[in-house]
Structures are given as structure tokens and as C-alpha cells.
C-alpha positions as CSV (number, residue, x, y, z in Angstrom):
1,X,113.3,97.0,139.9
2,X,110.6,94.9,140.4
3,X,109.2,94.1,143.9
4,X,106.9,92.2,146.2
5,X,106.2,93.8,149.2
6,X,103.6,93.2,151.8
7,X,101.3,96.1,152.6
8,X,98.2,97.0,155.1
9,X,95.1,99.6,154.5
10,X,91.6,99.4,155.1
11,X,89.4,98.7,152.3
12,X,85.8,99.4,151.7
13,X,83.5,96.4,150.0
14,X,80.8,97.7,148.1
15,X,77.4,96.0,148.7
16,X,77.7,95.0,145.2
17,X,80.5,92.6,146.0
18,X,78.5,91.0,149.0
19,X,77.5,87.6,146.8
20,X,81.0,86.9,146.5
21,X,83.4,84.8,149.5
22,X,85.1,87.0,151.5
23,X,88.5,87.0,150.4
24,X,87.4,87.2,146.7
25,X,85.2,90.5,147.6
26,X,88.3,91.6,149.4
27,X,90.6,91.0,146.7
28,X,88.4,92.6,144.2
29,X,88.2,95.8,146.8
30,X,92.0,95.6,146.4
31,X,92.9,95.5,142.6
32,X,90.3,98.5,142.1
33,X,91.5,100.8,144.6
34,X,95.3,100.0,144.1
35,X,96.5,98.4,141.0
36,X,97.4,101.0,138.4
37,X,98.7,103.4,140.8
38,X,101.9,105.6,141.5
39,X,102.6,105.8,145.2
40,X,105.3,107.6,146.2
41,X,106.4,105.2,148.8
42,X,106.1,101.8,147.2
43,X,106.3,102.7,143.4
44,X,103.6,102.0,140.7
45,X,101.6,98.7,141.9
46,X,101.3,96.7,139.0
47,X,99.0,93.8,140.6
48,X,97.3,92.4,144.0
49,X,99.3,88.9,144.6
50,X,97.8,87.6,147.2
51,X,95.0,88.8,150.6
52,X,97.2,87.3,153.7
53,X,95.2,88.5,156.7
54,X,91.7,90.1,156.6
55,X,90.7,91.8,160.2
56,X,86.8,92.3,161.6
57,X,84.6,94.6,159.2
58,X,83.0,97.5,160.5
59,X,79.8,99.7,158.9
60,X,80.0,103.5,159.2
61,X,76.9,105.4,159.3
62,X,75.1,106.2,156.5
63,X,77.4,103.8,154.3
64,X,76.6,100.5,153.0
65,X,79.6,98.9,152.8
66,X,81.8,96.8,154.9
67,X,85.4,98.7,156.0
68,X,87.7,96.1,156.4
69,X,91.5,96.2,158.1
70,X,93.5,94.0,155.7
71,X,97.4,93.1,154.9
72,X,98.4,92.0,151.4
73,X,101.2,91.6,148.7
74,X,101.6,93.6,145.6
75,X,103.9,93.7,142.6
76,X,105.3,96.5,142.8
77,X,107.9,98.5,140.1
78,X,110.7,101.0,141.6
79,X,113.1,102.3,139.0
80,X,116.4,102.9,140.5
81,X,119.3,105.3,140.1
82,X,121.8,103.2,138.0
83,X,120.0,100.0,137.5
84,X,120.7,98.9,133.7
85,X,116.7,98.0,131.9
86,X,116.0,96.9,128.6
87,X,113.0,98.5,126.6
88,X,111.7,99.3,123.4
89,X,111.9,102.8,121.6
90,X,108.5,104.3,121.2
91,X,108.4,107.5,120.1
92,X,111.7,109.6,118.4
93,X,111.7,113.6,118.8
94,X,114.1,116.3,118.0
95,X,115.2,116.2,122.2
96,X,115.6,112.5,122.5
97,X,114.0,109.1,122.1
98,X,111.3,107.6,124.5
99,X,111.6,104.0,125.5
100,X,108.9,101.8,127.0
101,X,110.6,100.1,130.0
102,X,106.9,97.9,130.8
103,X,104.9,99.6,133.7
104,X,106.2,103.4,132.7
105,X,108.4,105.2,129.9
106,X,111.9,106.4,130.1
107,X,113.8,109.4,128.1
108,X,117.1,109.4,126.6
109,X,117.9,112.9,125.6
110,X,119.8,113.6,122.6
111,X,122.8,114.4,124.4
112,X,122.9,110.6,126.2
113,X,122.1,108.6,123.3
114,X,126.1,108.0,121.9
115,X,129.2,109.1,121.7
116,X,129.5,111.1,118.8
117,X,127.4,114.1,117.3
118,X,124.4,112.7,116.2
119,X,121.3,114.5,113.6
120,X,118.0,114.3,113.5
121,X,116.1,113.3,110.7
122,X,112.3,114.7,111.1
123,X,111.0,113.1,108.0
124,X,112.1,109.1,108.7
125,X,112.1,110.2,112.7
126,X,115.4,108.3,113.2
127,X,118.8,110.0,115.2
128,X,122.2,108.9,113.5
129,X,125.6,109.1,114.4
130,X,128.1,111.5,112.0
131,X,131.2,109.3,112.4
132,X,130.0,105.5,113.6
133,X,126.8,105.5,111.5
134,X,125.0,104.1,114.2
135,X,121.5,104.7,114.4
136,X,118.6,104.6,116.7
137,X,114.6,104.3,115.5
138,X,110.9,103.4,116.6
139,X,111.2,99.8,117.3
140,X,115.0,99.4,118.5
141,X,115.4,97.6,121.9
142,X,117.9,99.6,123.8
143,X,119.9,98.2,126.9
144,X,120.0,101.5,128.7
145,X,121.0,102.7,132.2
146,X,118.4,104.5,134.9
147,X,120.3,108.1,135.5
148,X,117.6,110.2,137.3
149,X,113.9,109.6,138.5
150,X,111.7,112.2,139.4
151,X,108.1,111.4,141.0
152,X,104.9,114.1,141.5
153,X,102.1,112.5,140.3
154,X,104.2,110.5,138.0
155,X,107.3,108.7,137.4
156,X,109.7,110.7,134.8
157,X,112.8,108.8,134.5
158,X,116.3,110.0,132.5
159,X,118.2,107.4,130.5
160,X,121.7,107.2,129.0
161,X,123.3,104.5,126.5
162,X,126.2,106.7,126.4
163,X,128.3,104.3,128.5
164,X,129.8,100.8,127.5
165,X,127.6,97.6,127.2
166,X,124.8,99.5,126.4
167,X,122.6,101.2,123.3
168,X,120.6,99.3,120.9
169,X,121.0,96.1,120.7
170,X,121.7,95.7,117.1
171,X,125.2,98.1,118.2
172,X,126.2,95.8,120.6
173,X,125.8,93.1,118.6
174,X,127.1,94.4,116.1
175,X,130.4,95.2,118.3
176,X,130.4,91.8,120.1
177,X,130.9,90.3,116.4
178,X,133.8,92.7,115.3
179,X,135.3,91.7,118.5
180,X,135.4,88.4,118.3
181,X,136.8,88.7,114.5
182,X,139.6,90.6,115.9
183,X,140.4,87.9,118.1
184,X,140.4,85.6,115.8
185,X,143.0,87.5,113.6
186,X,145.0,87.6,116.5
187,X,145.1,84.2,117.3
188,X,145.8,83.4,113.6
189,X,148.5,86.3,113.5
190,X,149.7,84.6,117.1
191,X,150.3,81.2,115.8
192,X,151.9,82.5,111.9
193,X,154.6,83.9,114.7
194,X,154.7,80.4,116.5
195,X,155.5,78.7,113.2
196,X,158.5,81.5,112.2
């Protein structure tokens, strides 16, 4: 889930920021120190929005640069237990398929990808199921479901598309279509009875 939250630290400006306003020096202090990471506490910081509040600068000894108290906003990403995302598969192995979900990657292990027995083909990299044919590739855009994260020093986060409403979207597609024929047959099967 994505997020906006407002946050304080103490940044240091670097002399070689001192030709620049304030805020902008400030700002600049900000996007290198934090965006890019994976903190357990607020989740990966994907960008400094906006400096609200910049407090009195103070030089330490022996350092040439201005520490200064500040409080900001960042775009933040938190995957969640359960939340439903939509990514691209990057990568297909003989465990399970990786999927690009923006900021980080998920995994959907072989044994959450669908329900029926699926193979592995090494050679054309692609999983496929033995009785519904369906099949799931490099490039596919799944609709997937978060199912477990783990955090150390970075997110790993288990995916399933075992459940309904999700799996690639060519499948569900693909199912929305058959329904919708079968509801037409039985509206046309409906109103045959209507005329007997």
C-alpha cells in the first residue's frame, strides 16, 4: 500500500550544497540519505514530497556541514498481509514465478499459482496447467494476493493467485467472457421456455 506519511530526523548539509536556498539544500540532504531505502518502520521510501518545517542548524566540531532538525513527507510503499496488487511476471523458475509489484518483487511458489497440477517447462520457461491449460510466462500481468511479508534488510513477500478473481489477467478475462456467454444462453434458453 502506498503511503504519505510525515516524518522528522536531523540531516546533515554538506558544504557542497551551501550555494543552494535553504530548503532546496535541505531537500537535496533528504532524497540522498532516504529515498531508496527499506526501513523497517515506514516501509521502502520511494521519494521526498515535500520539507514542511526546517529547525536552527548547528556545526559539530571538526565537521563542515550544517546539522539541521527537520520534519518532512515521503512516499512511502508497505505491502500488506492480504492486500490484492497487480504486477508483471519477471522471471519463471522451477519453484515459482517472480512478479514485479513497482518499488519491490513478489514470489508465487509453484504450489500458489492455480488450482490444478501444473509442469514446468525449462526450455520455453513457462508453468502450465494439466487439466485447464492455463498458463503463466515472462510478461503476464497477474492480479495476485499479498500472503506473507518478511523484512531483514529487505522486503521478501509470498503471493498466491490460487484464489478467485485473481491469476493472469488473460485467465480472468478469459473466464469473464465464458461467463457472460453462459448467460446469454440462459437468457435465450429462459425466454424459448417463455414462448412454450
Amino acid at each position: 500500500m502506498y503511503k504519505i506519511l510525515t516524518v522528522s530526523d536531523k540531516i546533515r548539509v554538506d558544504p557542497k550544497k551551501f550555494g543552494l536556498s535553504l530548503e532546496e539544500a535541505v531537500k537535496s540532504s533528504l532524497e540522498d540519505r532516504w529515498e531508496g531505502i527499506t526501513d523497517p518502520r515506514l516501509g521502502i521510501v520511494l521519494s521526498i514530497i515535500s520539507v514542511k518545517e526546517v529547525g536552527e542548524g548547528k556545526i559539530l566540531h571538526g565537521d563542515g556541514a550544517i546539522y539541521f532538525p527537520v520534519t518532512f513527507d515521503v512516499l512511502v510503499y508497505v505491502p500488506e498481509n492480504h492486500e490484492v496488487v497487480i504486477g508483471e511476471v519477471i522471471d519463471v523458475t522451477e519453484f515459482g514465478v517472480f512478479v514485479r509489484l513497482g518499488p519491490v518483487d513478489g514470489m508465487i511458489h509453484v504450489s500458489q499459482i492455480m488450482d490444478d497440477f501444473v509442469s514446468y517447462d525449462a526450455k520455453n520457461m513457462i508453468f502450465t496447467g494439466r487439466e485447464s491449460k492455463k498458463t503463466i510466462k515472462e510478461k503476464d500481468v497477474v492480479r495476485a494476493r499479498i500472503i506473507s511479508v518478511s523484512i531483514e534488510r529487505e522486503y521478501k513477500i509470498g503471493l498466491t493467485t490460487r484464489q478467485p478473481g485473481l491469476g493472469v489477467l488473460s485467465w480472468l478475462e478469459k473466464e469473464k467472457q465464458e461467463a457472460k456467454k453462459k448467460e446469454a444462453e440462459k437468457a435465450k434458453s429462459a425466454k424459448k421456455d417463455e414462448k412454450k
